[in-house]
C-alpha positions as CSV (number, residue, x, y, z in Angstrom):
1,X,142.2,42.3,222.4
2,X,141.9,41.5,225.9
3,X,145.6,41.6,228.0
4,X,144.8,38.8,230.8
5,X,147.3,39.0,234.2
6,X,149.2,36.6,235.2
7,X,150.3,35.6,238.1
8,X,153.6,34.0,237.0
9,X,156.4,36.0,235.3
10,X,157.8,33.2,233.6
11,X,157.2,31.5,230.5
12,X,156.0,27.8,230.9
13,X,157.2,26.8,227.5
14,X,161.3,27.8,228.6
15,X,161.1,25.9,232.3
16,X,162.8,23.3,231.4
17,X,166.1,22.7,232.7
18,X,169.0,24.2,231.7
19,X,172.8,23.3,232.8
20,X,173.9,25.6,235.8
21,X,177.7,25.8,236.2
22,X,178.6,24.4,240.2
23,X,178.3,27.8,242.0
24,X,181.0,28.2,244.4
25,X,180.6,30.6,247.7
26,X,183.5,32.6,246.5
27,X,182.0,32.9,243.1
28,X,180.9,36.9,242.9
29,X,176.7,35.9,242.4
30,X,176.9,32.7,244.2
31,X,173.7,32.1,245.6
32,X,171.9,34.4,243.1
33,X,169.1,33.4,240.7
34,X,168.9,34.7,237.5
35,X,165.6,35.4,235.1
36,X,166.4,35.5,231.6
37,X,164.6,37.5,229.3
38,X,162.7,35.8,226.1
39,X,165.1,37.8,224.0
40,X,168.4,35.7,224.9
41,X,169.0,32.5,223.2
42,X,169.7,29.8,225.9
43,X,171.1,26.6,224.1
44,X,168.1,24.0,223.6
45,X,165.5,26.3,224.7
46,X,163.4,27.6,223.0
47,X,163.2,31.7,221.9
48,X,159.7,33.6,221.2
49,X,160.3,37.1,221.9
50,X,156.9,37.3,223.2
51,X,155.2,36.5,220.1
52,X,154.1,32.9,218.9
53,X,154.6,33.2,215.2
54,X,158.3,34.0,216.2
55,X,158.7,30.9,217.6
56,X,157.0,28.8,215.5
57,X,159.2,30.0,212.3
58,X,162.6,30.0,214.4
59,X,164.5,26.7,215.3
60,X,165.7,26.0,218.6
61,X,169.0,27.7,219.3
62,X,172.6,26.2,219.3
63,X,174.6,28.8,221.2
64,X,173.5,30.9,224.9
65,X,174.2,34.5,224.7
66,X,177.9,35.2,226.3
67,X,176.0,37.6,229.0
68,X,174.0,34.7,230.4
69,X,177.0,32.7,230.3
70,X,179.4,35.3,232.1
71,X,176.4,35.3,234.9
72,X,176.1,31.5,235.0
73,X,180.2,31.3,235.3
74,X,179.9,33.6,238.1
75,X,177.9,31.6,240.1
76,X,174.3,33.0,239.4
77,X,171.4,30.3,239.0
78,X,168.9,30.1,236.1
79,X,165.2,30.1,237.4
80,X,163.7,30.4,234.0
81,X,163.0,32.8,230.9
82,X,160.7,35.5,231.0
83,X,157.8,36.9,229.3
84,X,158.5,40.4,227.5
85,X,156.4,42.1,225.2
86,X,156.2,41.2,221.6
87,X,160.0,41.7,219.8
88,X,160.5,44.2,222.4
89,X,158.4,47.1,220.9
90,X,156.8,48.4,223.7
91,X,157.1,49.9,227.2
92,X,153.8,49.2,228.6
93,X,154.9,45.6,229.9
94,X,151.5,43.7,228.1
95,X,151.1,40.5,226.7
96,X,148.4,39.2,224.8
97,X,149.7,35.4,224.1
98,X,151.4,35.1,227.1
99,X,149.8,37.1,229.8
100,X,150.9,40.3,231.0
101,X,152.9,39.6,234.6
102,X,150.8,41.6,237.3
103,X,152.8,44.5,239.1
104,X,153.2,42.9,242.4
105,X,153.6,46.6,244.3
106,X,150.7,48.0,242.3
107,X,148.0,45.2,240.4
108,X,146.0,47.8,239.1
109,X,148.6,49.6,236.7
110,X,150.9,48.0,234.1
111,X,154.2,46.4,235.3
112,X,156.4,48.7,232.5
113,X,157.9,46.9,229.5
114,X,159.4,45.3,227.5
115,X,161.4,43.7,230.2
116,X,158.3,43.0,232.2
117,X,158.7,39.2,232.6
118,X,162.7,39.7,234.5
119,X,161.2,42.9,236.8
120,X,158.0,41.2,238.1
121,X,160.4,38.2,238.6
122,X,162.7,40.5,240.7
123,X,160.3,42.4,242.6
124,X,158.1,39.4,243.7
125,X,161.2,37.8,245.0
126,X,161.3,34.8,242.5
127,X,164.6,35.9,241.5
128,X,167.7,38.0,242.0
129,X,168.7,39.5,238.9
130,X,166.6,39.9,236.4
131,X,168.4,40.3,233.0
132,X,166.4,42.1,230.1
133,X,167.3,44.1,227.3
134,X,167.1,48.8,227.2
135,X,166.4,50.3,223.2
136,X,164.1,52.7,224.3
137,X,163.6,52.1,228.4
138,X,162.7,48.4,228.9
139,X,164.5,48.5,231.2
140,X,164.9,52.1,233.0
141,X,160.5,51.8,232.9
142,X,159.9,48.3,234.5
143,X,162.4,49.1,237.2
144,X,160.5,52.4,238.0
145,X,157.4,50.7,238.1
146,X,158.3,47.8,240.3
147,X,160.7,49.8,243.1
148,X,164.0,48.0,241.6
149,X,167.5,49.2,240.9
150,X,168.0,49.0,236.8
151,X,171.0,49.6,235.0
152,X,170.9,50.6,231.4
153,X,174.6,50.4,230.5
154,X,176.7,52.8,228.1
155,X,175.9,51.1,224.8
156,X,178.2,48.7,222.9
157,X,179.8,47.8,226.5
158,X,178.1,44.4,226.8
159,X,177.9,42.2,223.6
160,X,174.1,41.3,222.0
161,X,175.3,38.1,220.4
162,X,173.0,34.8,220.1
163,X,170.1,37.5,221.0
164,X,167.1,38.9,219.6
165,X,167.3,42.3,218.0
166,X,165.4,45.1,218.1
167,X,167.2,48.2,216.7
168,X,171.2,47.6,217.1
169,X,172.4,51.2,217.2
170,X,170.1,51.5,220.3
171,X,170.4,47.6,221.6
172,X,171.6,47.3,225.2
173,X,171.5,44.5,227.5
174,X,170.5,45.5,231.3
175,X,170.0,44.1,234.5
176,X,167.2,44.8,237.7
177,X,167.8,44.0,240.9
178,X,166.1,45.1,244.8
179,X,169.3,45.8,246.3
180,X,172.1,48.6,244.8
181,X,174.6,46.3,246.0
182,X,173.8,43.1,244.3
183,X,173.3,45.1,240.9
184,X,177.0,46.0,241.5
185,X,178.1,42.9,241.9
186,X,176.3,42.1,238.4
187,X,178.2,45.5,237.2
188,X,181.4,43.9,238.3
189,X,180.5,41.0,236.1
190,X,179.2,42.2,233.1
191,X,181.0,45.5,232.7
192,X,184.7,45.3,233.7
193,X,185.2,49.4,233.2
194,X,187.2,51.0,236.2
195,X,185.0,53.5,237.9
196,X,186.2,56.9,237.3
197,X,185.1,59.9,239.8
198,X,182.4,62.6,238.2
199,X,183.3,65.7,239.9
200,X,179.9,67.9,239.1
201,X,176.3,67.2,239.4
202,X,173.4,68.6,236.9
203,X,169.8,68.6,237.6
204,X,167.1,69.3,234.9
205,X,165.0,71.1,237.2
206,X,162.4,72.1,233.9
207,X,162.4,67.9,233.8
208,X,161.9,67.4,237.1
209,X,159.5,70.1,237.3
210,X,157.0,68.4,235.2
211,X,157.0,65.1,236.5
212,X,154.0,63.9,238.3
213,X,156.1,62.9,241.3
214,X,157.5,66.4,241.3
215,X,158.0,67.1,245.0
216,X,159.1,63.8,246.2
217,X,161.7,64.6,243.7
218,X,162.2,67.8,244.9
219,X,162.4,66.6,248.5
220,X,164.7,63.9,248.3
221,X,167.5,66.6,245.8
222,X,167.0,68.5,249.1
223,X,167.8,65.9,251.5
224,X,171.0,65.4,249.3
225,X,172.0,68.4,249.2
226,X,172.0,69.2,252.6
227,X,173.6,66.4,253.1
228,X,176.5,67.7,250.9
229,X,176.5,64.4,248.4
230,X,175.8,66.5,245.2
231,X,179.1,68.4,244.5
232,X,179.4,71.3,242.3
233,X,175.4,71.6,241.7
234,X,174.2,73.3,238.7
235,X,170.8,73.5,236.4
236,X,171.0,71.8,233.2
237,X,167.8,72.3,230.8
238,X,167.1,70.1,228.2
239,X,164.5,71.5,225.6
240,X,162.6,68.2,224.5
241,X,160.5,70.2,221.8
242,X,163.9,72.0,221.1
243,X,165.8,68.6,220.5
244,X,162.9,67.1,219.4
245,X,164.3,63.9,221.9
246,X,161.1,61.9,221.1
247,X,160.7,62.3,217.5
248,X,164.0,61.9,216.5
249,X,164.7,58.6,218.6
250,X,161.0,57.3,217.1
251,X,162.0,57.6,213.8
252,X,165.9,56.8,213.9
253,X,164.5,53.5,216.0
254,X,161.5,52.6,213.9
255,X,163.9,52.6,210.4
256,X,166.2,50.1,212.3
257,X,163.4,47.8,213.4
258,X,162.0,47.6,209.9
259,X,165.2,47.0,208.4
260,X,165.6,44.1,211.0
261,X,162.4,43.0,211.2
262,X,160.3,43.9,208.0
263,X,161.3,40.8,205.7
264,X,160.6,38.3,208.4
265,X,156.9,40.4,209.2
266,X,156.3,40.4,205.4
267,X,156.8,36.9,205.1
268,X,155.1,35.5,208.1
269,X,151.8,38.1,209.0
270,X,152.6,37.5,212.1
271,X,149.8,38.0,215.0
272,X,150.5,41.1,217.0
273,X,148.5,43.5,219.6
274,X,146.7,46.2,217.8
275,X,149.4,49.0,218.9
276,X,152.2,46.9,218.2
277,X,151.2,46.1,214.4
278,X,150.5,49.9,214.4
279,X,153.9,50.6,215.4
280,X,155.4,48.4,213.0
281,X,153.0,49.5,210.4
282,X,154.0,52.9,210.7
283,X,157.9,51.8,210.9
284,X,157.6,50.9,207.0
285,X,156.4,54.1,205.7
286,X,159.3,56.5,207.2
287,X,161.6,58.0,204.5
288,X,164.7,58.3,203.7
289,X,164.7,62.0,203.9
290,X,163.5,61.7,207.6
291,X,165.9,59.3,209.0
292,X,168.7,62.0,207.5
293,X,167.4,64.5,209.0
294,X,166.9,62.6,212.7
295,X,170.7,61.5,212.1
296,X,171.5,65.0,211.8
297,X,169.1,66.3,214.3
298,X,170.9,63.1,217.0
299,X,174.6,64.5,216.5
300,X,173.6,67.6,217.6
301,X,172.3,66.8,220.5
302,X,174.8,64.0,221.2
303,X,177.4,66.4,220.8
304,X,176.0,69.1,223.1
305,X,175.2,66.5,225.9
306,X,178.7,65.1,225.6
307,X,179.9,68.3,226.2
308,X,178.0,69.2,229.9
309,X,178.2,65.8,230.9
310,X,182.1,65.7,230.7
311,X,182.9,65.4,234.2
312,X,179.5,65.7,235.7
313,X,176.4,63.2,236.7
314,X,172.9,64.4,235.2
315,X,169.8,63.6,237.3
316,X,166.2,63.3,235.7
317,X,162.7,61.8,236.1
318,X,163.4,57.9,234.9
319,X,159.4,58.1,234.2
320,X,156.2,61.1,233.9
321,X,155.4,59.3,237.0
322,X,153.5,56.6,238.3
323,X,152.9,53.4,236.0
324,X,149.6,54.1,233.7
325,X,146.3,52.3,235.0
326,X,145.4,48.7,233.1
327,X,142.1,50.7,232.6
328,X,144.1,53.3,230.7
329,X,142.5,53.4,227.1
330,X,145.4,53.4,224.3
331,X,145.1,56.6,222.4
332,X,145.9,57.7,226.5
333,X,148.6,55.0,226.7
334,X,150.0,56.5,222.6
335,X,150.5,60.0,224.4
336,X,151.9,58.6,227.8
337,X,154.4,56.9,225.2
338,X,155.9,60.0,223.8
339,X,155.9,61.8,227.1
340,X,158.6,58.6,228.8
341,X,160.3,58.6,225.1
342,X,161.2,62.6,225.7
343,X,163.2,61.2,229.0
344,X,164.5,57.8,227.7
345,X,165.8,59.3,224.7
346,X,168.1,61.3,226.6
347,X,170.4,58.5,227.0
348,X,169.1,56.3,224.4
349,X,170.3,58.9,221.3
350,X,173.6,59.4,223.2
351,X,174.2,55.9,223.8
352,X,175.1,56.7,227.8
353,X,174.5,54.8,230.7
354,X,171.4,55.4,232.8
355,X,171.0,54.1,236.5
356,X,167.4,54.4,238.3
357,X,166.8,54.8,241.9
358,X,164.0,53.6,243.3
359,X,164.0,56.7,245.5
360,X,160.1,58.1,245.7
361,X,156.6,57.1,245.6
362,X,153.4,58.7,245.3
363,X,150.6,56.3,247.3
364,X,152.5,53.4,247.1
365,X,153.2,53.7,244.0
366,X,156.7,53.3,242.7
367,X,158.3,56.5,240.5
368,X,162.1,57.3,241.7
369,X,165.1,58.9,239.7
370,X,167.7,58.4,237.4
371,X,171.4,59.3,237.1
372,X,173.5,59.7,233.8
373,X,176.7,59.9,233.0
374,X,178.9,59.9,230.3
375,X,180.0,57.1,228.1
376,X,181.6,54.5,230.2
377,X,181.1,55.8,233.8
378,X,178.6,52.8,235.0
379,X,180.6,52.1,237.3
380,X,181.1,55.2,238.6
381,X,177.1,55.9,238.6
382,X,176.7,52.7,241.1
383,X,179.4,54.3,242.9
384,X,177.9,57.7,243.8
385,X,174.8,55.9,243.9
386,X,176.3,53.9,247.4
387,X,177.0,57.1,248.2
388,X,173.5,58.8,247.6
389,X,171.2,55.6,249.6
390,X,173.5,55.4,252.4
């Protein structure tokens, strides 16, 4: 199937107007409008989740998700709902019922998924926060692609309620903006956790080292450094094939979605993109014996990262690069998949919070970096970020 571009981030069907509360100028996002992903129930609008069938077989909601309604208490402004890819299951940004929003700093590559809709809203300037939801990078990837700031936070930290699911152990909701100190004040909002100070700085130079935007990487870490802003440096590697990042996340994830998901696809046949039904195809068949293993195989890891990343800030490739051409053919796209799920999964098996800096380009082309940290230290990210883009 054909994925046509459009122009428009938002979904027509969820423009109707929904109750702002009176923004006052000492209200922390007064002034700022907020895109809401097609994940999070708004009361009396309608839900899809990118996919027709979903909302054709789901009643309009009752309740708004308590993270749009701590944004809309703090002054922020709904501007409308935005298109994501179907139930969330991808990171290339594509829609084939609802158009796929065109990459405003780059039309001729994908605008990164699944929180494509809330980025392209963000980055054309249509709104100022653009909420969206992280499992496996939907929101790390779209902000990478468009030159935003993106915060996937530590997981469990903001609550999924009166929201569409994708896999819950790997759920987070996350926020894009263009400025570091507008997603701050979002930070502030969402995610009261006192920053705490991270004393030593790791960078996966074997990461880094593969990335196609390699020595704008490398340039910027030196411009840092000899700035003195990266205290304590050291090299961290992390052995994807060795931890087996991808794979295990893959498998872990898919079992969840098919638990959440499989009765309602059984039931309904619902229409999806070809490499989204073969995702959720393949999502049925994993065993039992696998997801025991993965479980096994994620402790490990989690356990070793939570030990180097104690007091210290870990800085990686958010992407391989620039986003894929909308010429790129899928079985390219398939292998392009595993390559960003070997850096997502990083922070996605260990449930820690990711930050990307729209720090580098190749041609105009947005790529940039990301910073982790452990459990809890979002704030603390944003902080050293200040630091880092002053």
């Amino acid at each position: 199937m054909q994925h046509s571009i459009t122009t428009s981030p938002f979904l027509r069907l969820t423009l109707a107007s929904f109750p702002s509360c009176p923004a006052a100028s000492e209200q922390p996002l007064a002034g700022m409008r907020l895109a809401v992903k097609d994940l999070f129930h708004m009361q009396g609008l309608p839900t899809s989740a990118g996919n027709p069938t979903w909302l054709a077989t789901h009643d309009l909601p009752t309740k708004t998700a308590s993270s749009v309604i701590k944004l809309l208490q703090a002054g922020a402004q709904f501007v409308g709902k935005t298109i994501t890819d179907e139930l969330a299951y991808s990171l290339n940004g594509q829609n084939i019922h609802y158009g796929t929003p065109e990459n405003p700093v780059t039309p001729d590559r994908l605008p990164g998924g699944s929180s494509s809709g809330s980025a392209v809203a963000v980055a054309k300037g249509f709104a100022d926060i653009g909420l969206g939801t992280d499992t496996g990078g939907s929101i790390r990837v779209p902000s990478s692609y468009n030159g935003l700031f993106g915060l996937r936070p530590t997981h469990g930290t903001i609550a999924m309620d009166n929201m569409v699911p994708l896999a819950p152990s790997f759920d987070t909701v996350g926020f894009m903006t263009r400025r570091l100190d507008e997603l701050e004040k979002v930070a502030q909002v969402l995610l009261p956790t006192p920053a705490t100070k991270l004393t030593k700085t790791l960078i996966t130079k074997d990461l880094i080292s593969q990335a196609e935007h390699k020595d704008a990487l490398q340039a910027q870490l030196d411009i840092w450094q000899a700035e003195g802003l990266l205290s304590t440096e050291q090299s961290l590697e992390i052995d994807s094939a060795y931890w087996q990042t991808s794979a295990t996340f893959r498998t872990l994830q898919g079992a969840e979605i098919w638990q959440t998901h499989g009765d309602w696809i059984s039931q309904n046949d619902p229409d999806f993109a070809s490499d989204i039904a073969s995702r959720f195809e393949w999502t049925k068949t994993i065993h039992a014996n696998d997801v025991h293993q993965a479980k096994t195989q994620q402790a490990r890891f989690r356990s070793w990262l939570d030990e180097q990343l104690e007091d210290a800030v870990l800085i990686l490739p958010t992407t391989p690069g620039r986003s894929p051409l909308l010429s790129m053919q899928d079985n390219e796209l398939a292998n392009y998949r595993n390559q960003l799920l070997e850096l997502t999964a990083i922070a996605g098996l260990c449930g820690l919070p990711q930050l990307h800096l729209p720090v580098c380009e190749i041609n105009g082309a947005p790529c940039g970096l990301s910073l982790i940290g452990p459990r809890g230290s979002d704030l603390s990210l944003i902080a050293l970020a200040k630091t880092l883009m002053e």
